[in-house]
PyMOL CGO cylinders between C-alpha atoms (Angstrom):
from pymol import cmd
from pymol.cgo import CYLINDER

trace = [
    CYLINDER, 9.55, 56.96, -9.04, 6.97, 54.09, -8.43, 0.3, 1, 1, 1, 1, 1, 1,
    CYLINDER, 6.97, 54.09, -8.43, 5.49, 53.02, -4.62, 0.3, 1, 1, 1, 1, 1, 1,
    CYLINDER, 5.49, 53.02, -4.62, 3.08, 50.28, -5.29, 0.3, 1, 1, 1, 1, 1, 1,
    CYLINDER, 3.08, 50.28, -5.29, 4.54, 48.99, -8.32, 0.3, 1, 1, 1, 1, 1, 1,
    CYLINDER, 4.54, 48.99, -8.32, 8.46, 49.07, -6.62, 0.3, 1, 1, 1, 1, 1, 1,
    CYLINDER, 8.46, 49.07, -6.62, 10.82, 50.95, -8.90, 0.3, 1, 1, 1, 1, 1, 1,
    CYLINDER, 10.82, 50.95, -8.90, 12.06, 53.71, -5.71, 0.3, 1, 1, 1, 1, 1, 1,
    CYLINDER, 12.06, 53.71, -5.71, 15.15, 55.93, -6.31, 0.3, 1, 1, 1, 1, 1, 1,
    CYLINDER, 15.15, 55.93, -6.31, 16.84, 56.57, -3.04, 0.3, 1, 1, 1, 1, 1, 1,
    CYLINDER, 16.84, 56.57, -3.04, 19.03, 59.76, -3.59, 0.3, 1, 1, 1, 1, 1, 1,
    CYLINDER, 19.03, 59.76, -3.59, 22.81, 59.91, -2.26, 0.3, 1, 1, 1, 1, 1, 1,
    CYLINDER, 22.81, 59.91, -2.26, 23.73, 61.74, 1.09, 0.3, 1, 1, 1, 1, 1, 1,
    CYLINDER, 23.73, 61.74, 1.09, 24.57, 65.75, -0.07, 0.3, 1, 1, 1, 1, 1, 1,
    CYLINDER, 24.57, 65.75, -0.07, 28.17, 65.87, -0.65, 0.3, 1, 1, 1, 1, 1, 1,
    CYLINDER, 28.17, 65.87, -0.65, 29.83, 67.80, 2.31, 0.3, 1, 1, 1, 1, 1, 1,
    CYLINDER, 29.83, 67.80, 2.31, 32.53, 70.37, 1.51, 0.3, 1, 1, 1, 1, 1, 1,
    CYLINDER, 32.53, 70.37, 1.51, 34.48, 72.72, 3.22, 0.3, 1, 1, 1, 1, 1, 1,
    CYLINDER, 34.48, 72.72, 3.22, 34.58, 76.61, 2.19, 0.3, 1, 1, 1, 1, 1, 1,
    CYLINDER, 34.58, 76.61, 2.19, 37.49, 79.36, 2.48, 0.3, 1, 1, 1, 1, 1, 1,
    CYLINDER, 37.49, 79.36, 2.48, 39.44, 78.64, 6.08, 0.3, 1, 1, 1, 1, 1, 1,
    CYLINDER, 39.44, 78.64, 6.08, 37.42, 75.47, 6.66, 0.3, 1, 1, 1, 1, 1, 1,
    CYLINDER, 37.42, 75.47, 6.66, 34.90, 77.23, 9.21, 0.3, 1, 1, 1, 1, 1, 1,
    CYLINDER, 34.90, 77.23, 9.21, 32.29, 77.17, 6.46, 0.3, 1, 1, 1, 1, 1, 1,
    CYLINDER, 32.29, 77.17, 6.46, 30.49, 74.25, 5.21, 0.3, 1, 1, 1, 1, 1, 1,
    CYLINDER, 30.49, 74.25, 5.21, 28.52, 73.20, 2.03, 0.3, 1, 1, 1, 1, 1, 1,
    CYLINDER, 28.52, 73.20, 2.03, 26.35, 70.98, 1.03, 0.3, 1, 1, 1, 1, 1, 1,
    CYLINDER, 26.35, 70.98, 1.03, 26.74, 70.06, -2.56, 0.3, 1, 1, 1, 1, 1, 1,
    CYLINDER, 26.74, 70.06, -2.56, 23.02, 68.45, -3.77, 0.3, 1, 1, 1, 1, 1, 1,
    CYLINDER, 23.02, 68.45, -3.77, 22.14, 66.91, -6.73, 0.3, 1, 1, 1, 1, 1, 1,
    CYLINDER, 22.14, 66.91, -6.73, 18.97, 68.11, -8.80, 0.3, 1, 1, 1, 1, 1, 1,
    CYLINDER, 18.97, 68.11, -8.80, 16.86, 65.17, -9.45, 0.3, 1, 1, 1, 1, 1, 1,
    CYLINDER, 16.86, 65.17, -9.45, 13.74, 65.56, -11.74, 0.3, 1, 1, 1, 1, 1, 1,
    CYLINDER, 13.74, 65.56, -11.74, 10.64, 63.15, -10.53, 0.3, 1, 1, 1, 1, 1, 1,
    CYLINDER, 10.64, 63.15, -10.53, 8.52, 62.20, -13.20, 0.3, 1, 1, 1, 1, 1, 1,
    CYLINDER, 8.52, 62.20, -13.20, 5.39, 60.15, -12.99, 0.3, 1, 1, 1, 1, 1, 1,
    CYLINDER, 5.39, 60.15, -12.99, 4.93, 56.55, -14.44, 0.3, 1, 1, 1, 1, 1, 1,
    CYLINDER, 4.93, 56.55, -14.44, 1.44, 56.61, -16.46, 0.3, 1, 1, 1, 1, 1, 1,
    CYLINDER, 1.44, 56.61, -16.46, -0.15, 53.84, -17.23, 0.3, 1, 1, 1, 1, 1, 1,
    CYLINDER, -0.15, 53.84, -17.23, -1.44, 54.69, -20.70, 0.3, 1, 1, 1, 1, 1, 1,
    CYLINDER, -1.44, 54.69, -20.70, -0.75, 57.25, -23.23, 0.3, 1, 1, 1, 1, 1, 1,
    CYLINDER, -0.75, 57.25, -23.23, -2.72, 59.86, -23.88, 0.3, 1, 1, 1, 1, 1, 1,
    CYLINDER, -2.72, 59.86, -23.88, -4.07, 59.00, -27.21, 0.3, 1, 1, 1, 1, 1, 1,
    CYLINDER, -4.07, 59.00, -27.21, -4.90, 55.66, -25.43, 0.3, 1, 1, 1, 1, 1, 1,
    CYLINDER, -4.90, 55.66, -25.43, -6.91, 57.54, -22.73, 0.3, 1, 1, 1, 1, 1, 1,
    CYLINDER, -6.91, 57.54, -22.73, -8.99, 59.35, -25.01, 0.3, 1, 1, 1, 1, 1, 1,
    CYLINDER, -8.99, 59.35, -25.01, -9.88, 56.43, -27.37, 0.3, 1, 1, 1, 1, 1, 1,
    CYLINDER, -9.88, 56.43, -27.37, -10.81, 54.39, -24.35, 0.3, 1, 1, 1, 1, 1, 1,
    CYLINDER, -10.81, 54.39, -24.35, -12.91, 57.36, -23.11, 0.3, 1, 1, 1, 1, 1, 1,
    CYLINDER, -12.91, 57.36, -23.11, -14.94, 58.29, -26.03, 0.3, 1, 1, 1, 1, 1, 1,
    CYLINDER, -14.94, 58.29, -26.03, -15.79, 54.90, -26.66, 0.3, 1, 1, 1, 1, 1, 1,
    CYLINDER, -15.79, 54.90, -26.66, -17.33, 54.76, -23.19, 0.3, 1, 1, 1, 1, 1, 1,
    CYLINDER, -17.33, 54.76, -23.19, -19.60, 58.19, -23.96, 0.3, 1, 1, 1, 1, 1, 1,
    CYLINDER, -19.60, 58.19, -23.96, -20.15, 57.58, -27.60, 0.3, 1, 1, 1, 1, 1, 1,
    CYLINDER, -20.15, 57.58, -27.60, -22.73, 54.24, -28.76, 0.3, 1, 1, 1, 1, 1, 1,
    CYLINDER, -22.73, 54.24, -28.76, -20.69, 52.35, -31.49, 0.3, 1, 1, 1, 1, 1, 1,
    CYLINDER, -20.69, 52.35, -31.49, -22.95, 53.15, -33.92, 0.3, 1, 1, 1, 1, 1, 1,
    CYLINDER, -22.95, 53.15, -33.92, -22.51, 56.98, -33.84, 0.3, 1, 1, 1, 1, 1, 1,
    CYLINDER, -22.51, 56.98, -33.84, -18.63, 56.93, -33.94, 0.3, 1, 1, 1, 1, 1, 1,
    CYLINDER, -18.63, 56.93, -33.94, -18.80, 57.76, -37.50, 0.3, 1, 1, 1, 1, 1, 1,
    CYLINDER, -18.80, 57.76, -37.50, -21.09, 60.82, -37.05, 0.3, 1, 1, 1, 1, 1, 1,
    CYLINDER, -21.09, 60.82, -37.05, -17.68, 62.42, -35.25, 0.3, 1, 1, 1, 1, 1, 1,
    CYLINDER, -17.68, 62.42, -35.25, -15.96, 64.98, -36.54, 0.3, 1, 1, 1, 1, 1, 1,
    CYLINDER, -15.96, 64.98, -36.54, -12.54, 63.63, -36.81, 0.3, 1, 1, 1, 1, 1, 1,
    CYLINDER, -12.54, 63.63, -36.81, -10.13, 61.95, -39.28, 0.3, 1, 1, 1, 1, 1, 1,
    CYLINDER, -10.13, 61.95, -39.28, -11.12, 58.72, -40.68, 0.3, 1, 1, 1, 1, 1, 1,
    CYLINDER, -11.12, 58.72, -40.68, -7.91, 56.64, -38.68, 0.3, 1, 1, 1, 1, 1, 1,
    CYLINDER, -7.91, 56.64, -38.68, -8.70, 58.04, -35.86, 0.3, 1, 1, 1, 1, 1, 1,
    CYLINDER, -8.70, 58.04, -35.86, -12.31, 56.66, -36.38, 0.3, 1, 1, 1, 1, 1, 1,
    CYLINDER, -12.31, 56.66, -36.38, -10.76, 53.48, -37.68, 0.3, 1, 1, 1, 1, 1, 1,
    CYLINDER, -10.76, 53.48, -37.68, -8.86, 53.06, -34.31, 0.3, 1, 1, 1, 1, 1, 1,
    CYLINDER, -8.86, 53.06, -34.31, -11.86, 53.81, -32.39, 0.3, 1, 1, 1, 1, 1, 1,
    CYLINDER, -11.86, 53.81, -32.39, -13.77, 51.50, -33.91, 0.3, 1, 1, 1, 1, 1, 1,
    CYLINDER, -13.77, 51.50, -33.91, -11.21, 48.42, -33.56, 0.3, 1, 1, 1, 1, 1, 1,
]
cmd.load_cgo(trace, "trace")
């Protein structure tokens, strides 16, 4: 479900349905699971992060795997 960027989902009316001897009602619902639409992933929000607290010419002082170093550096 987006606001600002338009994608809404408007959910049906609840199904209406009588019970027994039709002096009960029920109200049939759907489950709908909302997710969030992120922007970036988060390997993309980390990168973009250290590279804002770490100087370029430390990134290889970092202990972590040589592609990820290779990506940060790019």
């Amino acid at each position: 479900m987006l606001l600002n960027f338009t994608k809404i989902y408007f959910p049906v009316a609840p199904e209406i349905r009588q019970i027994d001897d039709g002096n009960q009602i029920a109200y049939v619902r759907t489950e709908v699971v909302i997710t969030p639409n992120v922007p970036y992933t988060l390997q993309e929000y980390c990168i973009d992060l250290v590279k804002k607290i770490v100087l370029p010419q430390n990134i290889h002082q970092l202990h972590l795997p040589q592609t990820i170093i290779r990506e940060i550096s790019a």
